[in-house]
N, C-alpha and C positions, 0 to 999 in steps of 0.2 A: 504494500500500500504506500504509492508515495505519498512524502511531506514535505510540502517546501518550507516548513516552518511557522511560527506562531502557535503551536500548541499551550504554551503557557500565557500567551495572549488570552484565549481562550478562556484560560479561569482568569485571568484577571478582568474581563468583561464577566464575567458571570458572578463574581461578588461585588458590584457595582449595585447595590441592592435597592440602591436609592433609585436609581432612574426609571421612568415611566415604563411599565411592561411592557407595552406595545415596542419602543426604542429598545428595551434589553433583549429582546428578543432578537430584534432585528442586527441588531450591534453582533452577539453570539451568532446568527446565520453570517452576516457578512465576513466575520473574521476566520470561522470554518473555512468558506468558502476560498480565503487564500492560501488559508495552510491544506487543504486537500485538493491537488491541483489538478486529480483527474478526476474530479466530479464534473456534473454537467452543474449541477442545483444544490442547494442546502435547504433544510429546512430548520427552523426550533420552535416550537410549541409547548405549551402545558397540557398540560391532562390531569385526571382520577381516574384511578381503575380499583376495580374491588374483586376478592379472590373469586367470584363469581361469574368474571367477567363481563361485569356492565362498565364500560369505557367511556369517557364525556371528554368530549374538544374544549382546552379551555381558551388559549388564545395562540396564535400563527403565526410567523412572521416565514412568507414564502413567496412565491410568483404563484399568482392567479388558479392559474391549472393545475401544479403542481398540489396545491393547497385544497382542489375539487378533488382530486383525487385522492390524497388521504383522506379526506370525510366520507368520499362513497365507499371505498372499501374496509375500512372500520364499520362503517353505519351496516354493509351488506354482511361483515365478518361473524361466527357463530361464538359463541360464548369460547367457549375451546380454543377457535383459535387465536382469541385477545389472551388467553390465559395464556398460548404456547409463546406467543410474540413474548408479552409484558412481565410473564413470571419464571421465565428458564435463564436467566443471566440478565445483565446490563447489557451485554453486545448481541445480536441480532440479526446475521445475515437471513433479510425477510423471504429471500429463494429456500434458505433452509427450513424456516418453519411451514411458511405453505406448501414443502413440499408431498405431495401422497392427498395433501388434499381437496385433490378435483373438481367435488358437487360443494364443496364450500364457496356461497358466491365471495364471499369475501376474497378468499386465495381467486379466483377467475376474473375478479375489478382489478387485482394485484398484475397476475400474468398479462393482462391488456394490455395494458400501455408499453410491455416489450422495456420494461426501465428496471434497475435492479440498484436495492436502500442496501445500504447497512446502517443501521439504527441503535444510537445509542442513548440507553434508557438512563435517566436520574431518577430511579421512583425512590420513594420516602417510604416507610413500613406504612403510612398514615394512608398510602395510596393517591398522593400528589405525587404528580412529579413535574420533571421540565428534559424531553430528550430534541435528540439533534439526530437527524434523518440526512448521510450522504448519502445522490443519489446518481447514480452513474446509470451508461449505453451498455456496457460491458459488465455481467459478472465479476468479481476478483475474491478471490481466497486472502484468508485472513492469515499474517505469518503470528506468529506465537507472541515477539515484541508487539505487530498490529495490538493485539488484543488486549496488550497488558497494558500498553496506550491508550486506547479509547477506554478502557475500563475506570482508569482511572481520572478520565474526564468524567465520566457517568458520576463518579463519586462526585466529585465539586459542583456539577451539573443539580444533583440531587442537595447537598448539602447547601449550595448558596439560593437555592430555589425555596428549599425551609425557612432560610434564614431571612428571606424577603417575605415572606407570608406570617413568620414572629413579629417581624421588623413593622406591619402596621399598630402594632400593640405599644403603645407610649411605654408601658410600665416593662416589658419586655426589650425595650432599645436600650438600655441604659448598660454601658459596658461595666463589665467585672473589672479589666484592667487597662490601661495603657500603658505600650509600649514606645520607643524611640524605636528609630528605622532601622539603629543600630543594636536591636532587642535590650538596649536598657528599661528595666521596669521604673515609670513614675507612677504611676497608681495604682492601687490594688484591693479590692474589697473582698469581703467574704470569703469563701473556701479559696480565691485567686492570691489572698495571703499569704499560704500556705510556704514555702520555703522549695516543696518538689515541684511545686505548680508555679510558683515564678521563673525555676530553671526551665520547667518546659515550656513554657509562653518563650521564653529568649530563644531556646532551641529551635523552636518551632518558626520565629523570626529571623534570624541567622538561614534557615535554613529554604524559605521562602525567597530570601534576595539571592540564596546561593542557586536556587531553578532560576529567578532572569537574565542570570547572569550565565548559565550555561550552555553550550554551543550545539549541543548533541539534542535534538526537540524531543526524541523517545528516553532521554534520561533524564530531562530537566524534572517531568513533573515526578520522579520519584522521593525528591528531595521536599518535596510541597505538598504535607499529606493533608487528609480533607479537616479533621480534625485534631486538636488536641485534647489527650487522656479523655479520649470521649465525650468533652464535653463543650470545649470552646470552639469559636471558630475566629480568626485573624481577617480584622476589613481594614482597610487603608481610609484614612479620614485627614483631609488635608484643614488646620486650623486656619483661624482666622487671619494670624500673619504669616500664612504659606508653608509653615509646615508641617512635615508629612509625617505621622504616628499610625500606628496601628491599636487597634481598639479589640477585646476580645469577649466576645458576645456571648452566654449560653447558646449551645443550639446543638442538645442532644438527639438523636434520632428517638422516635419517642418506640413503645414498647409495651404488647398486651399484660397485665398480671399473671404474673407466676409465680405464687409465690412462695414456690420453695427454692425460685433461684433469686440473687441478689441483683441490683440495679443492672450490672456489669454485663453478666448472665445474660438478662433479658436484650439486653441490647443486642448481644451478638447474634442471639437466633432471631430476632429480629429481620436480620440483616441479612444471614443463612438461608432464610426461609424465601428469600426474594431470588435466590440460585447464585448469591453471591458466592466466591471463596473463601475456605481462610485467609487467602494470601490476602485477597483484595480488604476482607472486612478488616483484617489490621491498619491498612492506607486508609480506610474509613474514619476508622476510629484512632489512626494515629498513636496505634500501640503497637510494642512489636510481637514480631509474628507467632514466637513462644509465646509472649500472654494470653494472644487469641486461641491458639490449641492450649494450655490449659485450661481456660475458661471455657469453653466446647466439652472437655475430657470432664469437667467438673460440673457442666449442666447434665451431660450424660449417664452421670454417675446418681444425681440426685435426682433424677427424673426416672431412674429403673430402664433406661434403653441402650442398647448396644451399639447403635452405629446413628452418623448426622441424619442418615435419612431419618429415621426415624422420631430423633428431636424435631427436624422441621414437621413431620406428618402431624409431631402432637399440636406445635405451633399452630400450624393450618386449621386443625381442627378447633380449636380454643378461639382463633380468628374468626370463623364460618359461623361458629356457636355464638360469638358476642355480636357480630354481625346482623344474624339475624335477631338477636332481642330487640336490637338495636330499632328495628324494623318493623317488629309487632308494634301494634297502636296497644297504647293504654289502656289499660280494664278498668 
């Protein structure tokens, strides 16, 4: 898959949190559209989707036609296969999942137009999300770096899309900490006091200026994970006499009750449960990759189940179960 670069562009328009959504949308399709230089189109959009699969357009930033045709083949799509798209990974090649299924009109609005997505998803457990639709003439195979690439645009894609949907909330905007550019902490409240949680906010900034500054665009963003210790997230807020600080927000991925597992726990299968990786869910959560396999090894333990599959099945099921209460009207 080439790249002519801007991938870290990329999230840096998508924690722009503050701009009008119609513009941040459009901003993220255009910057795509130069770092992937054999697409014909981009797309970015919001959506919900629920393990159900009922799927809702929330808003577009696309060319005309291209943007008639994701509605009609969504709108024609069967329950099944919004689940195979939205809930088997973040990355997406859409030939893969329609494929085998023929009398699906949804897959036959797809094969029409003769155009072929790879689509990557930011969904949030919460069943928001915000993904980015490359859409090429020609088929192309995903190499193994592709993937771990776009995957982890999906992370920031998903994580800054939360953060814009907290960020209407007055009482919600107010940062835990401030940083300098040069990750020195000037402020700090609450559990962001902490002494491990101010070295990881500086790490976490350090480590942010060290992706724009690096030349290679499939290793930048590994340096730039989505969160910190699971819970903050890093926005560039330029003050009143021009300078530049970083600000670090709550914005946990949120998480059904379970509760024989601990906050930590529930995040992860959370996260699991949407066909993420270990590898990837550590870059989510900005922890490293042994904590996530214990935490997995230790939901598994507590919960009586032997393998991930099975943690997510209970997950799903506890989802589907509050879901529909959710749903009954009132007695």
């Amino acid at each position: 898959m080439p790249i002519k670069g801007g991938l870290v562009e990329i999230v840096e328009r998508a924690y722009d949190v503050g701009a009008p959504l119609g513009r941040w949308l459009q901003t993220i399709r255009s910057t795509a559209e130069r770092a992937f230089p054999d697409q014909i189109a981009c797309q970015a959009y919001t959506f919900s989707v629920s393990p159900t699969g009922d799927w809702r357009l929330g808003e577009i930033a696309s060319a005309p036609e291209h943007a008639e045709w994701l509605r009609r083949s969504h709108r024609c799509a069967s329950p099944a296969l919004i689940r195979e798209v939205y809930f088997k990974g973040p990355i997406r090649r859409i030939d893969d999942a329609v494929a085998g299924r023929a009398p699906d009109l949804g897959a036959q609005s797809y094969w029409r137009e003769r155009l072929h997505v790879t689509a990557v998803h930011g969904l949030d457990p919460s069943g928001n999300g915000c993904s980015l639709a490359i859409i090429r003439s020609k088929a192309r195979a995903l190499s193994r770096i592709d993937r771990v690439t776009l995957e982890r645009i999906a992370a920031h894609l998903a994580t800054a899309y939360r953060l814009r949907l907290r960020s209407t909330s007055p009482t919600r905007d107010h940062p835990d900490a401030v940083l300098k550019a040069d990750g020195t902490v000037v402020h700090a409240e609450g559990s962001a006091r902490d002494a491990d949680v101010r070295a990881a906010l500086q790490e976490a900034a350090l480590r942010m200026e060290r992706a724009r500054r690096h030349h290679a665009a499939d290793e930048a963003l590994g340096f730039w994970r989505a969160l910190v210790q699971g819970r903050w997230s890093l926005v560039e807020r330029f003050e009143s006499d021009g300078r530049r600080v970083l600000v670090a927000r709550r914005n946990e991925p949120p998480a059904r009750a379970l509760h024989a597992l601990d906050e930590r726990e529930r995040k992860l299968i959370a996260l699991l449960a949407l066909g993420h990786s270990l590898k990837l869910c550590a870059y989510e959560l900005g922890r490293a990759e042994s904590t996530t396999s214990m935490m997995a090894r230790s939901a598994m333990r507590k919960l009586g189940v032997a393998s991930r599959a099975e943690l997510v099945e209970i997950h799903g099921a506890i989802v589907k179960a509050s879901d529909r209460a959710s749903a009954d009207p009132p007695k």
